[in-house]
N, C-alpha and C positions, 0 to 999 in steps of 0.2 A: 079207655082213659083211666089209668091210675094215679092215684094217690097218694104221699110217702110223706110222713112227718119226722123230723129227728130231734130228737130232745137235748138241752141245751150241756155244755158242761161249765165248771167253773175252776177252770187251769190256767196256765199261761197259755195251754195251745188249746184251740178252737175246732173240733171235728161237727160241729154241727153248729151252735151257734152261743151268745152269751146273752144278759140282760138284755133286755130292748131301751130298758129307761133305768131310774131310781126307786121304782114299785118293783122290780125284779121281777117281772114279768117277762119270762122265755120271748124273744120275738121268731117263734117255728119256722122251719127251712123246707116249702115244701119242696118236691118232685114229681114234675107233670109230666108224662110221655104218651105218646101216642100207642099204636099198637106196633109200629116197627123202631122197638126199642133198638140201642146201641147192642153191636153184637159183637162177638170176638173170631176171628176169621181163623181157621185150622189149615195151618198153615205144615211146614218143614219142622222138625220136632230137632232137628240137628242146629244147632246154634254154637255161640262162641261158649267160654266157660262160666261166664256171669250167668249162663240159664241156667247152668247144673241146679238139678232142684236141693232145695235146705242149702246152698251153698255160702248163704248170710251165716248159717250156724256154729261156722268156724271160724270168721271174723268179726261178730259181733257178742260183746257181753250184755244180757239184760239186765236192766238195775232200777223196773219195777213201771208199774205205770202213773201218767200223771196225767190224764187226761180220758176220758171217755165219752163215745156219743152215739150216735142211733146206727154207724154201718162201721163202724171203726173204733180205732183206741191210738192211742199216744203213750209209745211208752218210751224212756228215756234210755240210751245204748251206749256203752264205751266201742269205741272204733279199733280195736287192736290194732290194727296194723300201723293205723297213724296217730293212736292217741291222744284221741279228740273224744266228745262228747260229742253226740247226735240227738236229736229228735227219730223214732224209727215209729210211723205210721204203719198200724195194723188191723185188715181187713177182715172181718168177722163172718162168713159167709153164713155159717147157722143163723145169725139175728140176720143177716141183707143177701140173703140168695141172688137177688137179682141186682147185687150192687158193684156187679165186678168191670161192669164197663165202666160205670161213673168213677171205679177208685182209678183205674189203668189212664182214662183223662184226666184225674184231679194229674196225676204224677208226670204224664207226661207234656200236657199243658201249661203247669210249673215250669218244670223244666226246660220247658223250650221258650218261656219267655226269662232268659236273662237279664237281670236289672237289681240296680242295688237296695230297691224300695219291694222286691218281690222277693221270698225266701229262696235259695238255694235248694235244688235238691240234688241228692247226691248217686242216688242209684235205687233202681227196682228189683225187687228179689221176690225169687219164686218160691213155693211148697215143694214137698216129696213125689206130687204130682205134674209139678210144673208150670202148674198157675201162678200168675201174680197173686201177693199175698201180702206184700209189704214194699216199703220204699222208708228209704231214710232222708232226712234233708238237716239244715242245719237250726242247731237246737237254741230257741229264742229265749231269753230270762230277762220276763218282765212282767207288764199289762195290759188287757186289751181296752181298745179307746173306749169300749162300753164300762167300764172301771175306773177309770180315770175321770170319764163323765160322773159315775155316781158317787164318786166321792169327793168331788169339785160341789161346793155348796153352791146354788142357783144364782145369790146375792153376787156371788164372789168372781163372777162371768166378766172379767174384765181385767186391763193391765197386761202384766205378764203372763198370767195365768191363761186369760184367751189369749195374748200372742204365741205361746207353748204349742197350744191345742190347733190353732190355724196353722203353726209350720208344718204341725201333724198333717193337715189337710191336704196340704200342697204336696207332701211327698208323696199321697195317695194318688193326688191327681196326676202325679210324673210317672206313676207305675202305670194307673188306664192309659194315659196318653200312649204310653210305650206297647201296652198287650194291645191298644188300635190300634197302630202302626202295624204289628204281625199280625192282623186280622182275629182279634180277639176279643169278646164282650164277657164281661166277669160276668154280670147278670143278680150276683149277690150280695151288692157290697152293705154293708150293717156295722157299727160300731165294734160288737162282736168279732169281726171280719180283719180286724186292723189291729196290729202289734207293736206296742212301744217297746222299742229292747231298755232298758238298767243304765246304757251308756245315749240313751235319744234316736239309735234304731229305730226306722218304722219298716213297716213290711203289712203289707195288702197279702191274707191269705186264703184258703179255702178257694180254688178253684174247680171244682168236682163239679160246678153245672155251668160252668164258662160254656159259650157257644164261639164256633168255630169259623167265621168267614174264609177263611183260608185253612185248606186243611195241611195240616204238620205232615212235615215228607217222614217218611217212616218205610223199612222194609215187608214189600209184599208179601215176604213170605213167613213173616213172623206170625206166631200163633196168637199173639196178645196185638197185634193191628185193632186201634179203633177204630172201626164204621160206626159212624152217624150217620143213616141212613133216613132218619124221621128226624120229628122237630123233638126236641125236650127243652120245654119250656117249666123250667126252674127256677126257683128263689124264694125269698122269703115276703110272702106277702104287705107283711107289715111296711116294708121300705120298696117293695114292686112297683116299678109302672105301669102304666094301666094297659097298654097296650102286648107286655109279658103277661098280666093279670087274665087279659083274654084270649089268651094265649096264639097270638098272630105273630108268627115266625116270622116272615116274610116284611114285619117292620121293626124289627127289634136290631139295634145297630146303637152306633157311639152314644147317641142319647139317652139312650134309655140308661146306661152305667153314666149317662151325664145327670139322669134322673134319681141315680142310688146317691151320685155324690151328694144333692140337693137333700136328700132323706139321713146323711151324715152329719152335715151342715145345721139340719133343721133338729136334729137328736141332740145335738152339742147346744142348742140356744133352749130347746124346752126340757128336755129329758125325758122325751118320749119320739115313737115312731111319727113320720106322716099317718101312716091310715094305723090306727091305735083302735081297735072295735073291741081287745079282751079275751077273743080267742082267733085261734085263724079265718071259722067262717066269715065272721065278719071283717078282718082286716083283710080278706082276699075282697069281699063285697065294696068297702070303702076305698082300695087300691081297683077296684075295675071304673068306680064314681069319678075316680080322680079329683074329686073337692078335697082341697087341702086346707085346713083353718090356720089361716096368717100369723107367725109365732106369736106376734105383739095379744092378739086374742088369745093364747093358750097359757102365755104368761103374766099375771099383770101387776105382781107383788113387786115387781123392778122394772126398771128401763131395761129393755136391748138394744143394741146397737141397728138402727134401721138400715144400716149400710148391707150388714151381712143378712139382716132380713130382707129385704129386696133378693141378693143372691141368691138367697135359699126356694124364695118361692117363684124366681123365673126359673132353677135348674127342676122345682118342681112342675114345670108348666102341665097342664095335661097334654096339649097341643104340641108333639115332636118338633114340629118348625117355631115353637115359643119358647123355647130352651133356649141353653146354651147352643152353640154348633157342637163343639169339640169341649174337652175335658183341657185343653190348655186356654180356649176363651175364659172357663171360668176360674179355670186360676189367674190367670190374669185380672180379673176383678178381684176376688180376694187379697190380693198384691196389696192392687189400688185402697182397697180397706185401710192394708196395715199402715202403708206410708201413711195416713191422716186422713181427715174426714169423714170418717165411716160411719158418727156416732152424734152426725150430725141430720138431721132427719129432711129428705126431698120433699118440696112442696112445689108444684105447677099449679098458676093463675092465668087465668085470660085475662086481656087487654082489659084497661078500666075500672079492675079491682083496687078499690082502695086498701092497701098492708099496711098502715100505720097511720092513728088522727094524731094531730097536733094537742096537747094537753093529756093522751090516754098515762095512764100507770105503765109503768117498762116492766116487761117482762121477758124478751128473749131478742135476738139483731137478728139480722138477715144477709149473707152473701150471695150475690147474684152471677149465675154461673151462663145462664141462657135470656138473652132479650135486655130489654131496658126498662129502668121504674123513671119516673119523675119525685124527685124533689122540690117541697114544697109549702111555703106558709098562708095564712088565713090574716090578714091584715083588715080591721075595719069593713069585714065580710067581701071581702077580694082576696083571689087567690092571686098569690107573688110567688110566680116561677123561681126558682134559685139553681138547680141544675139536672144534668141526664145522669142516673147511673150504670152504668153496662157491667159488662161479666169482669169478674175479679173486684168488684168494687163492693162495699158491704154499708149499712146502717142499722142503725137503731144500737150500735154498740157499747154506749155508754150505759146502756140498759142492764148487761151484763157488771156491771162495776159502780153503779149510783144507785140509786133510788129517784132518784128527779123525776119528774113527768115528762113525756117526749116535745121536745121542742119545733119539731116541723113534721107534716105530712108526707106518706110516699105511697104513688098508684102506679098499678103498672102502666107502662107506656105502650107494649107490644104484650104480646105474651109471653110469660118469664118463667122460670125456673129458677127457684131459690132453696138455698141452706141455709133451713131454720136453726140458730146457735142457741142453746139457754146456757146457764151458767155450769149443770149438770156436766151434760155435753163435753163443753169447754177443759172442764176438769177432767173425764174421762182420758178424751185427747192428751193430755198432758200429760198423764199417769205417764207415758213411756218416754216420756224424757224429762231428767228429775231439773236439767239445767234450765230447760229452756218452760220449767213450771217456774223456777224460783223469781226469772225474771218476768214474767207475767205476772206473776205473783206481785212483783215490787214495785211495775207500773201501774197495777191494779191501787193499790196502797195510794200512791201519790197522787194518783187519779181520781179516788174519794176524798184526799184532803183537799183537793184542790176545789174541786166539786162544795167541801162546805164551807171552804171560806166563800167562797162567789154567792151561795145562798145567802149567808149569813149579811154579805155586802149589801145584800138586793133586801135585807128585812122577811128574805120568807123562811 
């Protein structure tokens, strides 16, 4: 069993990894293999003219590097023939002797999953020898989500700003969704890992330790054939599931890249990893524990939205059947987020709970989305039914817009499920539509004037 750590770069392209958070802390990418590493099958040395060795050399101009990391480099290329710009990934064999399987699957596992949220690659090119030695793909000008994260201020985690950052999320999840589909598990996904292009571009990158459910048709007689003949169990500790963590092959499948999504999720609301220990041993020890500290605990200088913290910590489950199923279930909850309510916080009560006395101070309403409360008042120490309220129905809303003390009682009737609203909340929600604040806004207005003449009627 070996061991392989790659050190971070700070580019627009990613060969190893980027910040883990806002303390710029590298989040390390290990590589774990067994003893029957990936191999390269020696095959017919006769091929088309794309093997001719050095044959990049007369189609492509170098124009310097932008990117370095622990098995490879990034360097930027003019395309003579079609006069384009590229990205041309370059394998370093003196630093990663034994990294020439991993580059031959980053490129050809790229490549064969086409999709408009994955990068293009464009062609594999050999040495004077005739090993692979590089591949080019198309050249990204932008930020990775781990940048965008640390310079999004923590306070400022809301509105447009996290709506930006969750459409990011989603088009993440339509790339795994798609590499599941062709039998594909990234295995690494990390903020670092994700590409905002200049024009809103996103692209999911780094596939160099993807595991293969399905293996890629390829000719048998090529020399660069990858066999994966053992398990390599890959990734980055810090965002690993614990089941890659202890490296069991044999469970590692959509969930577990449903579990990276969860550790993207959860980096965009704290600005740190799930298993955050400082160096790898420990984030490899705290990702085998699988205890994950609930964002709300890791943050506490603001609110977050409890909607997308719930998401984060079921795609964190430790328990594979506790997750999400699939990378489009939980985008689908994410969806549900954005349309509304996300920022409003789930509470479940058993039957019998009294949620509101008659005369307390107002401080936040409640919509009741599961079961039934009783409404109800205290007359001459008798209680006077008034009525049922079921899912879609809400109170205590005046509390958001007066000051008055609450004027009836409500207990649950069944066991219920309620959206706790405070005024916070409320505002948050709004932020993403300026019209439909204003008019809230204007009911809210007429609804405290009206509120103090009825006081002022009554002598209180």
């Amino acid at each position: 069993m070996g061991t392989r750590t790659e050190r971070p770069t700070d580019s627009e392209y990613e060969d190893g990894e980027r910040d883990r958070d806002s303390s710029a802390q590298p989040a390390s990418t290990m590589r774990v293999g067994t003893d029957e590493q990936a191999t390269l099958r020696l095959g017919s040395t006769d091929g088309p003219e794309a093997l001719s060795p050095a044959a990049w050399r007369s189609r492509y101009d170098e124009q310097g590097e932008i990117a370095r990391g622990g098995m490879s480099s990034i360097v930027a290329a003019m395309d003579r023939m079609l006069r384009r710009r590229v990205a041309m990934k370059v394998l370093d064999r003196k630093r990663d002797p034994e990294g020439l399987g991993f580059f031959v699957q980053e490129a050809r596992v790229t490549a064969y999953l086409d999709h408009p949220n994955i990068v293009p690659v464009h062609d594999l090119h050999h040495d004077e020898d005739g090993w692979p030695s590089r591949f080019t793909m198309k050249l990204v000008e932008g930020d990775t989500l781990a940048s965008i994260i640390e310079r999004t201020p923590a306070a400022e985690l809301h509105g447009a700003t996290l709506e930006h950052i969750l459409e990011v999320l989603l088009k993440v999840c339509d790339a795994i969704a798609f590499a599941h589909s062709r039998g594909v598990i990234h295995c690494d996904l990390k903020p670092g890992n994700v590409m905002v292009g200049t024009h809103g571009q996103v692209y999911l990158m780094d596939w160099g330790v993807a595991q293969r459910r399905a293996r890629v048709e390829v000719d048998p007689t090529d020399r660069t054939t990858l066999d994966i003949t053992g398990s390599l169990l890959s990734g980055t500790p810090a965002y690993m599931a614990p089941e890659q963590a202890w490296g069991r092959p044999e469970e590692i499948d959509e969930r577990t890249d449903v579990y990276g999504l969860g550790g993207l999720l959860y980096a965009v609301l704290t600005r740190t990893p799930p298993h955050d220990g400082g160096k790898l041993e420990l984030d490899l020890a705290l990702a085998k524990d699988g205890a994950v500290r609930p964002p709300q605990e890791v943050v506490t200088k603001h609110r977050l939205p409890p909607g997308l913290c719930r998401i984060a910590m079921r795609a964190l489950a430790k328990n594979p059947h506790d997750r999400y199923p699939d990378a489009t279930a939980m985008r689908a909850d994410i969806e549900r987020f954005l349309r509304g309510g996300g920022w409003f916080e789930t509470v479940q009560l058993p039957a019998g709970t009294l949620i509101m006395r008659e005369g307390d101070a107002p401080d936040f309403a409640y919509i009741v989305t599961e079961g039934q409360c009783e409404l109800f008042r205290m007359i001459a120490d008798e209680k006077h039914f008034m009525r049922l309220l079921g899912p879609g129905e809400c109170f205590g809303e005046t509390s958001i817009f007066a000051s008055s003390a609450r004027t009836a009682s409500v207990s649950a009737s069944t066991d219920v499920t309620l959206l706790k609203v405070t005024r916070e909340a409320l505002e948050r929600e709004l932020e993403r539509s300026e019209w439909l604040r204003s008019f809230v806004e204007a009911l809210a207005e007429r609804f405290i004037e009206l509120d103090q003449k009825v006081r002022r009627l009554e002598g209180r």
